[in-house]
C-alpha positions as CSV (number, residue, x, y, z in Angstrom):
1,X,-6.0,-33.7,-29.1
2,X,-7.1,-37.1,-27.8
3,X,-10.1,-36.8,-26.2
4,X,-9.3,-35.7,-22.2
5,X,-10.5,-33.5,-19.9
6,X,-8.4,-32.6,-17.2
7,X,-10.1,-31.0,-13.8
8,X,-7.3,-28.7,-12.2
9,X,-8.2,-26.8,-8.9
10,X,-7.8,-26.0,-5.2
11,X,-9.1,-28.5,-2.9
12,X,-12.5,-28.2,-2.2
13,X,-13.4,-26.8,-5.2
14,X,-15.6,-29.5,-6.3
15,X,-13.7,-31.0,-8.9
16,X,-14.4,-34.7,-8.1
17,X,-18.4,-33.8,-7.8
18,X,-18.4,-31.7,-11.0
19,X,-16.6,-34.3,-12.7
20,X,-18.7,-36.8,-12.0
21,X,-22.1,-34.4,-13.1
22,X,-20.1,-33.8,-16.1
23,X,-19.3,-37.3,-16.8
24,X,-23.1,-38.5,-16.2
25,X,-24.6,-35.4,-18.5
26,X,-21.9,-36.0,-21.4
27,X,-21.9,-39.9,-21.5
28,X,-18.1,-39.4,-21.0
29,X,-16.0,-41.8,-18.0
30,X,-14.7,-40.1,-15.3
31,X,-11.8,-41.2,-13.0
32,X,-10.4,-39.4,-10.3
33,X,-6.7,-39.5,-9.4
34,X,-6.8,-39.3,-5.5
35,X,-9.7,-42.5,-5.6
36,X,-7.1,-44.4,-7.8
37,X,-4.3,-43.8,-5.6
38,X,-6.3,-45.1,-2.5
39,X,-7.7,-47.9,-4.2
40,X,-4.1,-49.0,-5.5
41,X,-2.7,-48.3,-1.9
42,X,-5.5,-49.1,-0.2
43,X,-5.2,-46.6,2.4
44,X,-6.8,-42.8,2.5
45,X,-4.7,-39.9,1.2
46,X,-3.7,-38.7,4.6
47,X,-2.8,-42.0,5.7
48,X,-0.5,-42.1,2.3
49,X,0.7,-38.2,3.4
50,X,1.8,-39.2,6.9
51,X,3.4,-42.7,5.9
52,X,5.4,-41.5,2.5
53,X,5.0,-37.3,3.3
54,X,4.2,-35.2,0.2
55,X,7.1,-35.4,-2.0
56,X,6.5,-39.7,-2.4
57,X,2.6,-39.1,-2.0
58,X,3.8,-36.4,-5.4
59,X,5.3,-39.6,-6.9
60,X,2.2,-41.7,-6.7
61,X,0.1,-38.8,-8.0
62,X,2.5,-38.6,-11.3
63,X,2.3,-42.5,-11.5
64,X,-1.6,-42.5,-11.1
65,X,-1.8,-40.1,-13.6
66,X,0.3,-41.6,-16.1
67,X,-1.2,-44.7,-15.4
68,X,-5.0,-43.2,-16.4
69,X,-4.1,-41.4,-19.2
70,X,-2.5,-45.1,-20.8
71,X,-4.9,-47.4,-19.4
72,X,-8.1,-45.4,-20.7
73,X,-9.0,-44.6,-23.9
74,X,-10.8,-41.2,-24.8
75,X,-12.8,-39.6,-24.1
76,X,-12.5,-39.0,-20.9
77,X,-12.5,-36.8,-17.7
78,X,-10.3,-36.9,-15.1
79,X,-10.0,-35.2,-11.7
80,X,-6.9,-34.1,-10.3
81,X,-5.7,-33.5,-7.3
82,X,-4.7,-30.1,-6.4
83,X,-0.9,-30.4,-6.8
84,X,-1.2,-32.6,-9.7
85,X,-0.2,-29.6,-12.4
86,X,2.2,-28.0,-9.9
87,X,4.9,-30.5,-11.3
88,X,6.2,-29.6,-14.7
89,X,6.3,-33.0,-15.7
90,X,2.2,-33.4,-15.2
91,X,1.1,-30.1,-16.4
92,X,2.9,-30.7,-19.7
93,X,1.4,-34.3,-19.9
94,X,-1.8,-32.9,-19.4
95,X,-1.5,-30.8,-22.1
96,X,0.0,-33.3,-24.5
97,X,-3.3,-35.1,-23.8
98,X,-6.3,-32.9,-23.7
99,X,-8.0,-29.7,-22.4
100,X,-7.4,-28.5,-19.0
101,X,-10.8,-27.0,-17.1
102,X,-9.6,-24.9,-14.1
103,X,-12.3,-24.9,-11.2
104,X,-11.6,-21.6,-9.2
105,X,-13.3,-20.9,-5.9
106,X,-13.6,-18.4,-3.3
107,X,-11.8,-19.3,-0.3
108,X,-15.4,-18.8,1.8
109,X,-16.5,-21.5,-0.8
110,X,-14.1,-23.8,-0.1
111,X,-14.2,-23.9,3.6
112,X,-18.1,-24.5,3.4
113,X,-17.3,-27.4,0.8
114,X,-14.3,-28.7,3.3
115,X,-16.7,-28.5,6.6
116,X,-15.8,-31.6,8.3
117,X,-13.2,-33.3,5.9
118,X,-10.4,-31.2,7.2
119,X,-8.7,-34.2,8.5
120,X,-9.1,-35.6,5.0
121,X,-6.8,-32.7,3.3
122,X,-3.7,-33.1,4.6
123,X,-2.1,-30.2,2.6
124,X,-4.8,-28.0,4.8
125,X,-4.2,-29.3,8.0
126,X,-0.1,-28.5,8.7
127,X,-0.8,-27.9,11.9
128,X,0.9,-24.6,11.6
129,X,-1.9,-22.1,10.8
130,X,-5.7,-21.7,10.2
131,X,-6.9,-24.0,7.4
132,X,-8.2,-20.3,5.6
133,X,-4.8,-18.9,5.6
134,X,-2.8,-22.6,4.4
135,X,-5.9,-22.2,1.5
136,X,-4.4,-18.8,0.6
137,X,-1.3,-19.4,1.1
138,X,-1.6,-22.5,-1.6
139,X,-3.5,-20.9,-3.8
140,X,-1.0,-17.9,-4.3
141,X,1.7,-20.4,-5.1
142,X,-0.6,-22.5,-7.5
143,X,-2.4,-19.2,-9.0
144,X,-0.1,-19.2,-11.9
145,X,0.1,-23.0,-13.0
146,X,-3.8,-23.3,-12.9
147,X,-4.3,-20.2,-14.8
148,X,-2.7,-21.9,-17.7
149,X,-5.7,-23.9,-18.2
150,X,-7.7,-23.6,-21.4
151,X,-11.0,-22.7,-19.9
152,X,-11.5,-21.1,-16.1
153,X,-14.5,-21.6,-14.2
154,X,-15.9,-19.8,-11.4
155,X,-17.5,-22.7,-9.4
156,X,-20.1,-19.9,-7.3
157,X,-21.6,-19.2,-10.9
158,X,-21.3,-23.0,-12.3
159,X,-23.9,-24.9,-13.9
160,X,-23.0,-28.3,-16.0
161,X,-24.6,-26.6,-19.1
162,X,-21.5,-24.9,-19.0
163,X,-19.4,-27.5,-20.1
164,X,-21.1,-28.2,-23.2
165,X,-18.4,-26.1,-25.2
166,X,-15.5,-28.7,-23.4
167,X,-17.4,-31.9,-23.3
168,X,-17.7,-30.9,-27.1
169,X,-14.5,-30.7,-27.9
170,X,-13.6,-34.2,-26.7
């Protein structure tokens, strides 16, 4: 194991905010894959979504991530987005690497946590239907990858105590 923990989840969740608590409690760096993309594109994530779409937005969030895990040594914690482990190719990188923490949410928590950053999500915002039901919708076709994380979390009942086991093992 070399030393990473990897922050899996729905958007919303709180995985950028947790990781950064969990970063400042454990003395541990933090880097989040959606800030590295805009910073090396210098444009936000739905600017990147409606230039590139999502399957080369997919690309940049499988370089990004390949990119952290080389460019950092361990420990370390790093947020993903919320497709990062749908691909194959990340999810078994990530586990190659470290410990993956899966934040799960209810969807009521979610939308509260989203409140005015819709336009922000692009996967949320299709245009199609209700932000709550393109949540559900997402979630039941991600339920399966994220459950294959070494520890689950449910982010209602969260406290950054609880990572002491994880930041532990790192």
């Amino acid at each position: 194991m070399s030393g990473i923990i990897f922050i899996i989840g729905m958007s919303g969740t709180g995985k950028t905010a947790w990781g950064r608590r969990i970063a400042e409690r454990f003395h541990i760096p933090f880097k989040d894959i959606d800030e590295h993309i805009e910073a090396t594109q210098q444009k936000r994530i739905a600017q990147i979504f409606n230039e590139v779409s999502e399957a080369g937005f997919r690309k940049m969030e499988s370089e990004a991530l390949r990119f952290i895990i080389t460019h950092n040594a361990p420990p370390l914690i790093i947020s993903c987005g919320g497709g990062t482990p749908v691909d194959p190719d990340n999810l078994k990188l990530m586990k190659e690497h470290g410990i993956l923490v899966y934040l799960r949410a209810n969807i009521s928590t979610i939308l509260n946590n989203l409140d005015g950053q819709m336009a922000e999500r692009p996967m949320l915002t299709n245009g199609v239907i209700h932000p709550a039901a393109r949540l559900r919708e997402l979630y039941e076709k991600r339920k399966k990858v994220y459950e294959q994380a070494d520890y689950t979390f449910q982010v209602e009942d969260l406290s950054v105590d609880d990572f002491s086991l994880v930041a532990g093992l790192v």
